[in-house]
LUMDORO-928239 format. One record per residue (C-alpha): residue number from 0; residue in one letter; x, y, z. Coordinates in steps of 0.001 Angstrom, whole numbers, plus 500000, padded with zeros to 6 digits. Example, Ala and Ser with C-alpha at 12.3 -4.5 7.8 and 13.67 -1.06 7.14 Angstrom:
BEGIN
{0 A {512300 495500 507800}}
{1 S {513670 498940 507140}}
This chain:
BEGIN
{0 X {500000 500000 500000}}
{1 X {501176 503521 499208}}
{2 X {502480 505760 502019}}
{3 X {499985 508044 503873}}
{4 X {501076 511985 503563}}
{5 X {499442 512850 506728}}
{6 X {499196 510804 509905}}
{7 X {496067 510331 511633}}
{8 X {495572 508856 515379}}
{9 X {492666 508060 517428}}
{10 X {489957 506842 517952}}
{11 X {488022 508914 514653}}
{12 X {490534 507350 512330}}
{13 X {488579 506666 509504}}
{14 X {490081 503477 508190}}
{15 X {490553 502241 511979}}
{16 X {486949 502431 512540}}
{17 X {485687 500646 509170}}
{18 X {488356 497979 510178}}
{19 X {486361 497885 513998}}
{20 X {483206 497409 511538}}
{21 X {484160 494656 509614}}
{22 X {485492 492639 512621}}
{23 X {482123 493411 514304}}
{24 X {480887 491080 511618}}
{25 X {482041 488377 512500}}
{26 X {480900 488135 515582}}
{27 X {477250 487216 513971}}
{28 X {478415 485285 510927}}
{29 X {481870 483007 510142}}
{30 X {483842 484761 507925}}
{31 X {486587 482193 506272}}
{32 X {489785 484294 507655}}
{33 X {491227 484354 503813}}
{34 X {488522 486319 502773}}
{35 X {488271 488130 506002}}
{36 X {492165 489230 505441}}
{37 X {491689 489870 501806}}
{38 X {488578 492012 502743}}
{39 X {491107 494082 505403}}
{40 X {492802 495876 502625}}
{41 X {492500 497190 499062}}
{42 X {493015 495664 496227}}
{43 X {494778 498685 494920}}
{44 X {496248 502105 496241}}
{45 X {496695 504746 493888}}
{46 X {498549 507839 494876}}
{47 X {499398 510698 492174}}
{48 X {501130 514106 492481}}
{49 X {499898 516507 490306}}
{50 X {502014 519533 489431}}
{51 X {500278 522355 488309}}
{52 X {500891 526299 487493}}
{53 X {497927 528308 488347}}
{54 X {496641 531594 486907}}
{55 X {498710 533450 489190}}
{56 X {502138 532165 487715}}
{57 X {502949 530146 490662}}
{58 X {503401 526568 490421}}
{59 X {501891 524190 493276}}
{60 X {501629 520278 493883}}
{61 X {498343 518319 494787}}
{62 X {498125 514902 496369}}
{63 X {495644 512512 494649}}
{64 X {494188 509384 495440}}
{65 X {492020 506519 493600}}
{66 X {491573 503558 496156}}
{67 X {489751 500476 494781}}
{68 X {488937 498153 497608}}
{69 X {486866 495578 495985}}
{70 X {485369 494493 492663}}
{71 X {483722 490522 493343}}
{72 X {480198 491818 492819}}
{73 X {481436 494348 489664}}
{74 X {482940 497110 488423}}
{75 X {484815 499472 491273}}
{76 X {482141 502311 492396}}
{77 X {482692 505720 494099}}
{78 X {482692 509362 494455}}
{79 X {485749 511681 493686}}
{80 X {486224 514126 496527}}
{81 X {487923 517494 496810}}
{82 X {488571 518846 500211}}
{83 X {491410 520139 502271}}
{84 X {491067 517370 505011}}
{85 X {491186 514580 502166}}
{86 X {493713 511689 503124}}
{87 X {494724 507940 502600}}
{88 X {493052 506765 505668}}
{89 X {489985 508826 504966}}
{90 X {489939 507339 501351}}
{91 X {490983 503522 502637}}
{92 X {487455 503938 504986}}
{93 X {485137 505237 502481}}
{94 X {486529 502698 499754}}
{95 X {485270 499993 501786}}
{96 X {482136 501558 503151}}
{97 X {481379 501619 499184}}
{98 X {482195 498319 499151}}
{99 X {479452 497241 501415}}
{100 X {476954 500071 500176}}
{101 X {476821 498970 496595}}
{102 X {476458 494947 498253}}
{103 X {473532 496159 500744}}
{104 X {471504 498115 498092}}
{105 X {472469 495136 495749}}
{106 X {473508 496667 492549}}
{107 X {476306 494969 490851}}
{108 X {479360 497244 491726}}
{109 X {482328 496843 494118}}
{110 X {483758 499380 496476}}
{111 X {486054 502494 495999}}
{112 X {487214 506251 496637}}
{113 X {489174 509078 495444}}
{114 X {490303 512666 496126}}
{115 X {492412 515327 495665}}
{116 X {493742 517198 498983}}
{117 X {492767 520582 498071}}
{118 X {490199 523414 499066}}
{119 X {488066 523708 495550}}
{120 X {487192 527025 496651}}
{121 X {490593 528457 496005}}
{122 X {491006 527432 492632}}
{123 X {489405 529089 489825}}
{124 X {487436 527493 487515}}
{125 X {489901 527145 484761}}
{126 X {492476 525625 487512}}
{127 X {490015 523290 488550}}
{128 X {489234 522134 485291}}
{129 X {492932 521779 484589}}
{130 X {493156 520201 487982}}
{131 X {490722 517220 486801}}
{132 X {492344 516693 483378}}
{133 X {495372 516162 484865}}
{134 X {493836 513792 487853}}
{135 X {492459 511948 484921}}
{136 X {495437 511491 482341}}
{137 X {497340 510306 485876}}
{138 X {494466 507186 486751}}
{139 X {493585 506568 483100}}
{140 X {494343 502891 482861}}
{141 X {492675 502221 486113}}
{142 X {489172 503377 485195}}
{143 X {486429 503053 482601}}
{144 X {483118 501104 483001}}
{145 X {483959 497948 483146}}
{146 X {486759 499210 485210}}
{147 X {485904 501931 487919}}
{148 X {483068 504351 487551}}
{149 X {483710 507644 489328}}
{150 X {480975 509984 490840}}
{151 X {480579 513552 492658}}
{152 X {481127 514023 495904}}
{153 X {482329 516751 498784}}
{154 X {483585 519325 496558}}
{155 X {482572 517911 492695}}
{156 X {479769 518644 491114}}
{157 X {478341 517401 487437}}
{158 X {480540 520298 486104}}
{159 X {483937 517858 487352}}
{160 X {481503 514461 485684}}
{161 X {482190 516268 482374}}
{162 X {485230 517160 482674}}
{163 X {486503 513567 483397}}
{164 X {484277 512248 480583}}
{165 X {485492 514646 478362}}
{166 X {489069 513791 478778}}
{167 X {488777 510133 479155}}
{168 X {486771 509901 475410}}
{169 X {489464 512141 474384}}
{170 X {492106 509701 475316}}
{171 X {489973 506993 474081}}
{172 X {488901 508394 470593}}
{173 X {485339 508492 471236}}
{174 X {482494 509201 473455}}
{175 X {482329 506994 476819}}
{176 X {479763 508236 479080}}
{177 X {479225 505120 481291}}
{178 X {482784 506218 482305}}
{179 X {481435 508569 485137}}
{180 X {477863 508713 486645}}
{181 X {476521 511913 488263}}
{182 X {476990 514188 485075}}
{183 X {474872 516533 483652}}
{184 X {471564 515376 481664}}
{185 X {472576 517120 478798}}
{186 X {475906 514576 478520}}
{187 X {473730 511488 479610}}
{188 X {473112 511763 483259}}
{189 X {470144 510478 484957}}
{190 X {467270 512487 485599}}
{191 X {466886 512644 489871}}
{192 X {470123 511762 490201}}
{193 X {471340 515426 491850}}
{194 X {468700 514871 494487}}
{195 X {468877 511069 495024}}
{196 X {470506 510864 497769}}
{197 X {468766 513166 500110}}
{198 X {465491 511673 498722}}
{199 X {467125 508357 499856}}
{200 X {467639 509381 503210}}
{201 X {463988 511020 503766}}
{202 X {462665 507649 502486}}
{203 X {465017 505379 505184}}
{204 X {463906 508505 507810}}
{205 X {459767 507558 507110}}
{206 X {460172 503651 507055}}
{207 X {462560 503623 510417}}
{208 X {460327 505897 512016}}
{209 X {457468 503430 511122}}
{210 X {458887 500309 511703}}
{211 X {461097 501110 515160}}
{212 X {458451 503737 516471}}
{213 X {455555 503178 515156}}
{214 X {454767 506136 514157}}
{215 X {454430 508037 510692}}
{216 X {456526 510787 509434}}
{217 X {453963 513631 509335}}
{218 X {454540 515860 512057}}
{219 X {457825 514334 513380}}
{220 X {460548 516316 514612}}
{221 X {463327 516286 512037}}
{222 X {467115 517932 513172}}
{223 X {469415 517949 510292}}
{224 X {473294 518897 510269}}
{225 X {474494 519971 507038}}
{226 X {472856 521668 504068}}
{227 X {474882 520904 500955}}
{228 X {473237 518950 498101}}
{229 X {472453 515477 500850}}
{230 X {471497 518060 503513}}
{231 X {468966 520578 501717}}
{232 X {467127 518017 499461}}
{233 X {467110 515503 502521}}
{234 X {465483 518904 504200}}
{235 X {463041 519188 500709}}
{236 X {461789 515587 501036}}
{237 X {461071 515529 504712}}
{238 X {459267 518791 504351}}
{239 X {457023 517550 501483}}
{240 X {456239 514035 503659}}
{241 X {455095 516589 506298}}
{242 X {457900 516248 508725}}
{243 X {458696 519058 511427}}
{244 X {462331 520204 510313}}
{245 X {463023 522401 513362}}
{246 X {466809 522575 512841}}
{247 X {469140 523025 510504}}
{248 X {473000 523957 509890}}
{249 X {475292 524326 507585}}
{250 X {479140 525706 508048}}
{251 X {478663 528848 508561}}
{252 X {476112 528346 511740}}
{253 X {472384 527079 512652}}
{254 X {468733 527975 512802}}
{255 X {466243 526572 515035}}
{256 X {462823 526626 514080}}
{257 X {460093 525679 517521}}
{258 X {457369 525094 514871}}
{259 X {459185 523663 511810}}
{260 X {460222 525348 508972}}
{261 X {457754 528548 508624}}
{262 X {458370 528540 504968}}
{263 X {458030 526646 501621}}
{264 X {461109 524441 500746}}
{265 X {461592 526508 497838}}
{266 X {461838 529436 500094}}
{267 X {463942 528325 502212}}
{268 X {466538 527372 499644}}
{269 X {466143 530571 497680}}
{270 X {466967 532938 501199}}
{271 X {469644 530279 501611}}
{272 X {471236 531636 498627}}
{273 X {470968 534804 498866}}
{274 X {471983 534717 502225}}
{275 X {475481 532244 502286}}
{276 X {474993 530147 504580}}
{277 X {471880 528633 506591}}
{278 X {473355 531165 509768}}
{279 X {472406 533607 508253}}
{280 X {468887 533071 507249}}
{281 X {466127 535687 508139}}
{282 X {464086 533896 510303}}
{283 X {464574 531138 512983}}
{284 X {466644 531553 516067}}
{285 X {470240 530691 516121}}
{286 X {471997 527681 517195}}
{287 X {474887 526024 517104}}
{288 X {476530 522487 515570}}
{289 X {476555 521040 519115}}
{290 X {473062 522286 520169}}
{291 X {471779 520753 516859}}
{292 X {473071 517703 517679}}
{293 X {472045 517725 521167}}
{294 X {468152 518319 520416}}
{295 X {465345 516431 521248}}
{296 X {464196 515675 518265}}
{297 X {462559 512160 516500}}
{298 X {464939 512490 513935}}
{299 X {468301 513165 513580}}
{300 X {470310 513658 510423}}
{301 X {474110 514099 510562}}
{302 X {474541 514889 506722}}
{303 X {477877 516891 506866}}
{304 X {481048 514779 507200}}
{305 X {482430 512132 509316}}
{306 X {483047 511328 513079}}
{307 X {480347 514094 514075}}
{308 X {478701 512031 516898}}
{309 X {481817 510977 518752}}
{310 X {482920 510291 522387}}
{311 X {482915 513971 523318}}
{312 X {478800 514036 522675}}
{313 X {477586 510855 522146}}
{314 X {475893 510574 525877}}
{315 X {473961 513954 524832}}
{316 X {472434 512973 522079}}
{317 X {468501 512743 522985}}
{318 X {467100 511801 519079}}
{319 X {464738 508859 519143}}
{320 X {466573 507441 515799}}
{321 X {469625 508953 514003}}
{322 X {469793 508380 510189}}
{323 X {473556 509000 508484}}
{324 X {473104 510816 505965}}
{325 X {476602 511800 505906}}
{326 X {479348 508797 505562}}
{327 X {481171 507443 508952}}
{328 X {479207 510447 511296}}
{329 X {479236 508406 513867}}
{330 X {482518 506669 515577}}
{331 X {482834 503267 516788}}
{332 X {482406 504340 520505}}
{333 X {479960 506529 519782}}
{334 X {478056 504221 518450}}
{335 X {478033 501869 521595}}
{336 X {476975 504818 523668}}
{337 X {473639 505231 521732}}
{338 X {472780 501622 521810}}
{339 X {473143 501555 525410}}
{340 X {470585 504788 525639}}
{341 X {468448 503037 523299}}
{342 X {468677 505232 520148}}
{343 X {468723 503550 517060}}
{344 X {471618 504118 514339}}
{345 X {470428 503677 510525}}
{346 X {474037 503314 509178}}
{347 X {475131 505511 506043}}
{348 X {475806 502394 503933}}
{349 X {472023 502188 504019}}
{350 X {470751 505757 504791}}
{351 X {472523 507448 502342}}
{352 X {472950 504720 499019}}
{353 X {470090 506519 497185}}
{354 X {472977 508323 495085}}
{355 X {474857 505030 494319}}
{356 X {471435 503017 493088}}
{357 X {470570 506073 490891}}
{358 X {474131 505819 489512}}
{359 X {473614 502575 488723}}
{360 X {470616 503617 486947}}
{361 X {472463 506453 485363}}
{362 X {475673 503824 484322}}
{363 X {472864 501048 483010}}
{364 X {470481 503942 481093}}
{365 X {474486 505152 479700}}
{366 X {475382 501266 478565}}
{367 X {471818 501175 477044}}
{368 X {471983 504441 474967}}
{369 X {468730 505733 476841}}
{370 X {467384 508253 479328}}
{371 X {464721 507217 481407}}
{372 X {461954 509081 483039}}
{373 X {461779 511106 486391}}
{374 X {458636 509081 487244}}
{375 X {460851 505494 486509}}
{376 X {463737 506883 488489}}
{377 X {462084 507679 491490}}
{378 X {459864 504984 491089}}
{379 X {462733 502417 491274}}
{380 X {464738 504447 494069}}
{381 X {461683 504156 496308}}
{382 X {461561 500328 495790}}
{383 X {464866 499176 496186}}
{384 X {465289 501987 499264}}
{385 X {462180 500242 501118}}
{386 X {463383 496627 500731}}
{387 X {466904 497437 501108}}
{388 X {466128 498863 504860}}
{389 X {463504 495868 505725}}
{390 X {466063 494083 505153}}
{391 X {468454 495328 507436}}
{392 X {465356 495638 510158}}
{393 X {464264 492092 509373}}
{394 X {467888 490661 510571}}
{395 X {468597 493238 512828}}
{396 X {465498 491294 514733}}
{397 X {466274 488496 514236}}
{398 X {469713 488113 515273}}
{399 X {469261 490739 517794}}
{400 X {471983 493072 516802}}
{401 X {472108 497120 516000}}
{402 X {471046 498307 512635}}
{403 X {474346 499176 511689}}
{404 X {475887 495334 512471}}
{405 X {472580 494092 510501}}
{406 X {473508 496323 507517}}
{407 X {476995 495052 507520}}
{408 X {476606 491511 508190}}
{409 X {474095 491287 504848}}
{410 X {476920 493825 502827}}
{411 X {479942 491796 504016}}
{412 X {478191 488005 503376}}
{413 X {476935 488880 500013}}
{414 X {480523 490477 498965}}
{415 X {482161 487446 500545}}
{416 X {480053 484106 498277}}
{417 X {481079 486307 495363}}
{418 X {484815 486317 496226}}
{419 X {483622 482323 496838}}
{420 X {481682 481780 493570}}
{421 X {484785 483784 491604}}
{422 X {487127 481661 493072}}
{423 X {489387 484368 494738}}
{424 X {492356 482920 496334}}
């Protein structure tokens, strides 16, 4: 494995605590320790150092990563991240949470992660275009369709899609759209992808509340951290299945609302806009990350990034049932904290695969040549959400075990008889 550039320690190390996870799983099923060690690491590290001189004249280096963990079940499937914090161990974690997301929502795809340690936000857009190309020339081998099939995440948008489909047909000789899901319709992405994930989560939200609770969605209190494109259409969805959203945050601070939202969705997102940042919205009082957090609420959403619920808080939090929407909010210890108090964890390989089904959809409607409607999109989402999460409830009763170990158990078993029925050695 390549060398990490910057050491992390502790307990909300990312790759530590998806390690914890899959050795959790095996203390409900047997695992055949080959498998179990080949399932440890990655099957491949990339790391690639991409020199660049930027508008200004200067020249300056960025650190990239492509991290493939598994591929039994398919081709290699996961976002492409751009963020200061981004690091090997981060990408190592989310590599295999994919891994076990792509299993759980059963869609034929195996498990990886990339990113580029940089703040987007600094770059303009011509250096972030050039940025991309030259991420892309770097990995070109190592991805396609078949391959590994890149997607956005913190920090891309469909604008980044194109530009890695554009310069992987280019190096190709023709057009390959299947190459990257999560593009623009107008260059063969899905319709309802943009929003599919946040729908996903609102739809895991209603049946947990159901199912654990017993009791519907309409007029539940709804907390949620976070109001990027997971957060705000997460926020959009709830809203429209009548749910109480009476927080909400984003970096730059909170609102609490005692009453809900007091205005449409549309609203809401519009004075969002105009206003920066979700602190700064015109109405609502303020409040902080930890307060939001902290609230009693029926619902709560960490949909920002990882190791949010941690040690430090983890004996405050009063939600009923907290749904990831983010990946890896929640740490290891954190999580055996809320069990004890009797809140239930929906895990983020469940709560938040919406995005990964509909780029499935988007990959199989790109292989096909066609576009599907909204109405099939959603449709299909909203079926394969709902059985996907009874059946994480159904063995989480049955063996008697947390939602999250239920989620991984069925991701980790199903990965594992393909490795069997491949004949990995």
């Amino acid at each position: 494995m390549v060398q990490e550039v910057r050491t992390e320690k502790g307990e909300e190390d990312p790759y530590s605590n998806a390690l914890a996870q899959l050795a959790s799983v095996a203390q409900v099923i047997e695992i055949d320790p080959v498998y179990y060690e080949m399932l440890k690491t990655p099957r491949r590290e990339i790391a690639v150092y991409l020199h660049m001189k930027m508008t200004d004249g200067s020249v300056k280096s960025f650190v990239g990563y492509r991290i493939q963990h598994n591929n039994a079940r398919g081709p290699y499937k996961g976002g492409l991240r751009y963020h200061p914090m981004v690091s090997l161990s981060e990408t190592r974690a989310l590599a295999m949470l994919m891994t076990w997301k792509t299993a759980l929502i059963d869609v034929p795809f195996g498990g990886a992660k990339g990113g580029i340690t940089v703040d987007p936000a600094q770059l303009d857009e011509d250096e972030l275009e050039e940025l991309t190309r030259k991420y892309v020339d770097s990995i070109y081998y190592n991805i396609g369709p078949e391959v590994d099939v890149p997607a956005p995440d913190v920090g891309t948008n469909p604008q980044v899609m194109a530009w890695i489909m554009n310069e992987y047909s280019k190096m190709k000789g023709y057009n390959v759209p299947a190459v990257v899901t999560g593009k623009p319709v107008e260059l063969g992405g899905s319709l309802g992808r943009k929003e599919a994930t946040g729908r996903g989560v609102a739809i895991v939200a209603r049946e947990a509340l159901r199912a654990i609770r017993g009791r519907d969605i309409k007029g539940a209190k709804v907390a949620v951290q976070g109001f990027g494109n997971v957060g705000s259409n997460t926020v959009r969805f709830l809203m429209e299945m009548g749910a109480k959203v009476v927080a909400i945050s984003d970096i730059g601070g909170g609102r609490y609302f005692p009453d809900g939202v007091p205005v449409s969705f549309e609203k809401l997102y519009s004075d969002f806009l105009a206003s920066g940042t979700v602190g700064k919205l015109p109405y609502g009082t303020p409040i902080g990350n930890e307060e939001l957090l902290e609230s009693e609420v029926d619902v709560l959403v960490p949909a920002a990034l990882e190791n949010q619920i941690t040690e430090a808080n983890a004996h405050k939090i009063r939600a009923g049932i907290v749904v990831e929407g983010a990946n890896g909010p929640t740490t290891p210890f954190a999580d055996r904290v809320l069990e004890r108090n009797g809140i239930v964890v929906i895990p983020d390989i469940l709560a938040n695969s919406g995005g990964v089904l509909v780029s499935y959809f988007e990959w199989v409607q790109n292989l096909e040549r066609e576009q599907w409607e909204l109405e099939e999109v959603n449709s299909k989402l909203e079926a394969r959400m709902v059985k996907a999460f009874k059946d994480v409830h159904k063995m989480a009763q049955e063996k008697g075990v947390s939602h999250r170990l239920a989620a991984l158990t069925l991701s980790v078993d199903r990965v594992v008889k393909a490795m069997k029925l491949s004949g990995w050695h």
